[in-house]
N, C-alpha and C positions, 0 to 999 in steps of 0.2 A: 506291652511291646507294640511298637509300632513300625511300619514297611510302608514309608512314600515311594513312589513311583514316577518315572515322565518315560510318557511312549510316545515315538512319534506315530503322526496318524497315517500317515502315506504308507508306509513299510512295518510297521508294528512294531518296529526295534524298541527294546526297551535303553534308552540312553543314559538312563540314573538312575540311583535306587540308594536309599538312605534307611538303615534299620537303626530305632535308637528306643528308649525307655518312655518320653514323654512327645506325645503328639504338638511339640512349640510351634509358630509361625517360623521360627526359624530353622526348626529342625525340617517343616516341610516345603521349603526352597530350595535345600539342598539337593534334589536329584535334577532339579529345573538346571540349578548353576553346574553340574556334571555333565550336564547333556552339552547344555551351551559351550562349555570349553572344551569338550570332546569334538563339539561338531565343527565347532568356530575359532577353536583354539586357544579361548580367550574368553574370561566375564570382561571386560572393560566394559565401559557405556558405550553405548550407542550399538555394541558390534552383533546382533539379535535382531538389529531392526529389520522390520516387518514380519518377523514373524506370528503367531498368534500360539497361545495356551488355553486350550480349553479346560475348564475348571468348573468343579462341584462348588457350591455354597457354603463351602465349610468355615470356621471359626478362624482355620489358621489360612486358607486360601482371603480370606478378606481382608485380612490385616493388614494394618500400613506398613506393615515390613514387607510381607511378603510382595504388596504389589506394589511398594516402592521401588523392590529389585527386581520385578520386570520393566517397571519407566524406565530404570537405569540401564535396561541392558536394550530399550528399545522394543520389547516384547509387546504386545498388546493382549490384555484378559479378554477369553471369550468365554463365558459363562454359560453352562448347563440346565437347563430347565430348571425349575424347583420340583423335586419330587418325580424327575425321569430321568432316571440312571441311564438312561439306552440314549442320551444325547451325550453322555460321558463315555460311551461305548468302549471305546478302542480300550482306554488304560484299565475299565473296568471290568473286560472283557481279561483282559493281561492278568490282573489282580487275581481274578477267580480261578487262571489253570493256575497260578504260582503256590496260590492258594491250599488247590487241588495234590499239587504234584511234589510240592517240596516243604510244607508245613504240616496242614490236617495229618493225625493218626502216627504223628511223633512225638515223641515226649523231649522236651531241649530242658537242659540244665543250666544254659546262662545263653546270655545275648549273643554273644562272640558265636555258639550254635547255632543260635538263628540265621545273623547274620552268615554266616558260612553257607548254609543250606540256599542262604535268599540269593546271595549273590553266586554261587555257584548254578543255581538255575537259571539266573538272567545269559550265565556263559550259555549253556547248553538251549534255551529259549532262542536266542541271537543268532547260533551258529549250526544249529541242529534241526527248528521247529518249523515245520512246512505248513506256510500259511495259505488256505484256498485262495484269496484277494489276492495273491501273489502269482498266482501260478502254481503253487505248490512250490514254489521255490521260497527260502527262509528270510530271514529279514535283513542279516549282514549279505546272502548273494543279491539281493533285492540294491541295495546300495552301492555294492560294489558294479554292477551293472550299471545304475544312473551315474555314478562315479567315471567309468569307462566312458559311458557315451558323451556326459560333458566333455572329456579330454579330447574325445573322437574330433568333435564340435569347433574346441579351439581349435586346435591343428588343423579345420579344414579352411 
């Protein structure tokens, strides 16, 4: 079993999350392309640009799939040390309470389990979890704050 993840780095939000049987390059795109059209509304091309993914060296992160469909959407790969996890920080950071708090010291009988458990904690992580880099304040208030204050912005 396998659980990709995309967190953003500013607010911790977890924006995608893909549980599935086999670690593929394409299977671990898919929470990249969740984020982007949650955030963006949209995978088309181009519509990501500028932003950046910070990324382990993994088999399925280097593949031409995977990072043909960040060219596509405009994304630019920032790549993690070899061998330091703590410049991957943020999502690996994520990984290990999720880890912590909704997998270890269960016992699941089929994926549709996991998956339930996994995405059920991304809800409660999102909307409930008080990040110190925050304020203590959670990662959906965190957004919906810089949300407010751009509208504040246009309108002035």
């Amino acid at each position: 079993m396998w659980v990709f993840s995309a967190v953003e780095h500013w607010n911790g939000e977890c924006v995608g999350m893909y549980v599935c049987k086999r670690g593929t390059r394409v299977n671990a795109v898919q929470p990249v392309l969740e984020g982007v059209q949650a955030i963006d509304g949209s995978v088309a091309r181009g519509v990501a640009q500028g932003l950046a993914v910070r990324l382990d060296h993994g088999a399925a992160n280097c593949s031409g799939h995977f990072q043909g469909e960040l060219t596509r959407l405009g994304i630019t790969p920032s790549f993690s040390f070899v061998e330091e996890p703590q410049t991957n920080g943020v999502v690996e950071r994520f990984n290990r309470t999720l880890k912590e708090q909704a997998i270890y010291g269960r016992a699941f009988r089929t994926l549709d389990e996991v998956r339930e458990a996994v995405l059920s904690f991304r809800q409660t992580y999102n909307r409930s979890w008080r990040l110190e880099k925050l304020g203590f304040m959670t990662p959906r208030e965190a957004r919906q704050r810089y949300e407010n204050e751009r509208l504040r912005q246009a309108a002035a």
